[in-house]
C-alpha positions in Angstrom: -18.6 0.7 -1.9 -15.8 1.7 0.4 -16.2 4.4 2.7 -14.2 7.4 2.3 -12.7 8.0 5.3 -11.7 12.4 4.9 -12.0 14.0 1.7 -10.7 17.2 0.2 -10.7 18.8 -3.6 -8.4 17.0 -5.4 -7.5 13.8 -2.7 -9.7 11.5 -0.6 -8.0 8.6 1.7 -10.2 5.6 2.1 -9.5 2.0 3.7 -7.0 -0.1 1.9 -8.2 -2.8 -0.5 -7.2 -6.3 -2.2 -7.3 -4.6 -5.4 -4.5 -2.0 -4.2 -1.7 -4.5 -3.5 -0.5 -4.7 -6.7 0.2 -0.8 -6.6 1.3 -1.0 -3.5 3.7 -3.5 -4.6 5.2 -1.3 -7.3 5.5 1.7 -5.0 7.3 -0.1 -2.0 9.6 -1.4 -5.0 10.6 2.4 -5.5 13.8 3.1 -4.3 13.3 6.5 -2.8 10.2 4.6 -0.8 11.9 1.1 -0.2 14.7 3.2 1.3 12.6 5.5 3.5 9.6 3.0 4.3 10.4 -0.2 4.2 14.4 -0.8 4.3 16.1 -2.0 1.6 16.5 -5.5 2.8 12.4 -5.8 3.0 11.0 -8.9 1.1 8.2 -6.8 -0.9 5.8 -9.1 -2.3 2.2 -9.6 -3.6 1.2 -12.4 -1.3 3.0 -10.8 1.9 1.2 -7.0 0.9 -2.2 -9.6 0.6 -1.2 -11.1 3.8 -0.3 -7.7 5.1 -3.7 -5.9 3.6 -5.6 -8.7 5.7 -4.1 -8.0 8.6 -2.1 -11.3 8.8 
């Protein structure tokens, strides 16, 4: 089990995961968050978020 890092009501924020990237994928691959986050010219992929999640 992952630890939970802070916790409140209805959110709790815990350590990324593996099993995240592919949500994290599709959220960076929003435009309002590609635009704000990552730049629209960012290469958003599963195997550089795995990469990334790894700390590679």
């Amino acid at each position: 089990m992952t630890a939970i890092l802070c916790e409140g009501h209805k959110v709790y924020l815990r350590t990324v995961q593996m099993e995240d990237v592919p949500l994290i994928v599709k959220w960076k691959g929003d435009p309002l968050v590609r635009r704000m986050a990552v730049g629209r010219e960012a290469q958003v992929t599963l195997a550089n978020q795995e990469n990334d999640v790894r700390g590679q």
